[in-house]
N, C-alpha and C positions, 0 to 999 in steps of 0.2 A: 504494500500500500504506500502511495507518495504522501505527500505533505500535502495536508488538506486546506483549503481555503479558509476553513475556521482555526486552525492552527496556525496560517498564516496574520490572522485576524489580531489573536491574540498574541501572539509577539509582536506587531508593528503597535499594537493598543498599549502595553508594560514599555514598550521605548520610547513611547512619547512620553508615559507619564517620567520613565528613569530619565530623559535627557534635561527634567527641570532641574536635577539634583546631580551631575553629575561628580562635581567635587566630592559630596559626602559619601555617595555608592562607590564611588573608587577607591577610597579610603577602608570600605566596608568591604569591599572584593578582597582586597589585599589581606585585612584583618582576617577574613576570614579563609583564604589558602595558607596565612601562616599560622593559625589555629589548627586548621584539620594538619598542615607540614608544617612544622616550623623550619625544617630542613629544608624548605625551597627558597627560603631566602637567600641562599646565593646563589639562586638561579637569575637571581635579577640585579641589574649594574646600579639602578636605584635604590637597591635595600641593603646592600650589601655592608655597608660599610657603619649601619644605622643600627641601635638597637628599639629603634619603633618603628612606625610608618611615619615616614613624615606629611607632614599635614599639608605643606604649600608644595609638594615635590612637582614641578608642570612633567616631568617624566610618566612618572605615576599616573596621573592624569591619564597624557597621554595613552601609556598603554591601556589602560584602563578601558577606555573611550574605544579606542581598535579593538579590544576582545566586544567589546559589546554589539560596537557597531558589524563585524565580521560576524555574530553569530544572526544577528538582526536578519544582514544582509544576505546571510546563506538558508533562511528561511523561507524568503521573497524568491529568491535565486531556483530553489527546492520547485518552489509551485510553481514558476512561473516557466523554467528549464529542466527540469527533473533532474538535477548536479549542481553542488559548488562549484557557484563561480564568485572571484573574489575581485575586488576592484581597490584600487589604491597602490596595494604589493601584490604580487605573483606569488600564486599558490606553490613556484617552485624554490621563491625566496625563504616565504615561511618554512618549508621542509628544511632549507639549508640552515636558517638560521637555528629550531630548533631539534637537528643533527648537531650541531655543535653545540649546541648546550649541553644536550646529552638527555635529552628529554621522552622517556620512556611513558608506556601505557599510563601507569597508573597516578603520573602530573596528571595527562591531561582530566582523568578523571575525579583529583581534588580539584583542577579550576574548574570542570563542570559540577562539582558540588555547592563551590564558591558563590559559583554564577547563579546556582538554584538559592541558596539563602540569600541572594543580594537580591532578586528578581522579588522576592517575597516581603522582604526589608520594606523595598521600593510600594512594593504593592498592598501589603498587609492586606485588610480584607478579602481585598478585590482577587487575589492572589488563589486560582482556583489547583486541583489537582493537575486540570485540564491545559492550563496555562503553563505550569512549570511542566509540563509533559510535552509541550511543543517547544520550548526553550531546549527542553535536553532532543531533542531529535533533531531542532538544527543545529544543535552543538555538536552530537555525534557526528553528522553529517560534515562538518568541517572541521571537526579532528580528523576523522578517518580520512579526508582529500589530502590534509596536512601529513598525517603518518603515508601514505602512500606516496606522499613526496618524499617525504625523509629516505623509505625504500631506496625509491629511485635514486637517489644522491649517494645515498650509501654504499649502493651498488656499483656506481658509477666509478666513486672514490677507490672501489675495490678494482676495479678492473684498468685504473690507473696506476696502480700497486706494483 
């Protein structure tokens, strides 16, 4: 089954309300993958160096702001194309960048955890089963584009070798 038009519905509906807020949810993204990991904080050149989040980091932000808008985008993408497709950076840049981080299955599945208690944060009531159930299918949906880029790079790197 694709990504249904009401799944679509309800993630472009949770990103209008998240983009009134995004300083705070970014703040709350981060809080919340280094709660589930605390061990991911040196995955990131913004935390790294910090013993908290910092509060004005425009980095942070930034990334921040591209996870959300990339899963946004890959929902839209889903129904509209039946595939990620990513605009801004190339889905073979993200593979390379997180190959060299070193970024296995189970990150991406704390920032898809992240992502589901921030979406919720953002949404409180309104925040249905329904809703966090179409954030995580387009989130899988552009992890798995990203891990099959990694593949590929990987692979590449190997036969460079």
């Amino acid at each position: 089954m694709g990504f249904s038009e009401k799944q679509e519905a309800l993630v472009k509906e949770s990103w209008e309300v998240m983009k009134e807020d995004i300083p705070a949810l970014s703040l709350h993204l981060y809080a919340m993958i280094l709660e589930i990991a605390p061990e991911a904080k040196g995955l990131f050149s913004f935390l790294k160096d910090t013993n908290e989040i910092p509060q004005n980091n425009p980095k942070l932000k930034s990334h921040a702001v591209k996870v959300f808008k990339m899963v946004c985008e890959s929902a839209i993408q889903l129904r509209e194309k039946g595939e990620v497709v990513v605009s801004g950076s190339s889905l073979k840049y993200l593979g390379s960048v997180h190959l060299q981080k070193g970024i296995v299955d189970p990150h991406f599945e704390v920032v898809k955890e992240a992502l589901i208690r921030t979406v919720e944060k953002a949404m409180g009531e309104k925040c249905s089963e329904e809703m966090k159930s179409a954030w995580c299918e387009a989130y899988d949906h552009l992890a798995a584009a990203i891990k099959t880029e990694m593949k590929q790079e990987a692979a590449q790197i190997q036969t460079q070798l």
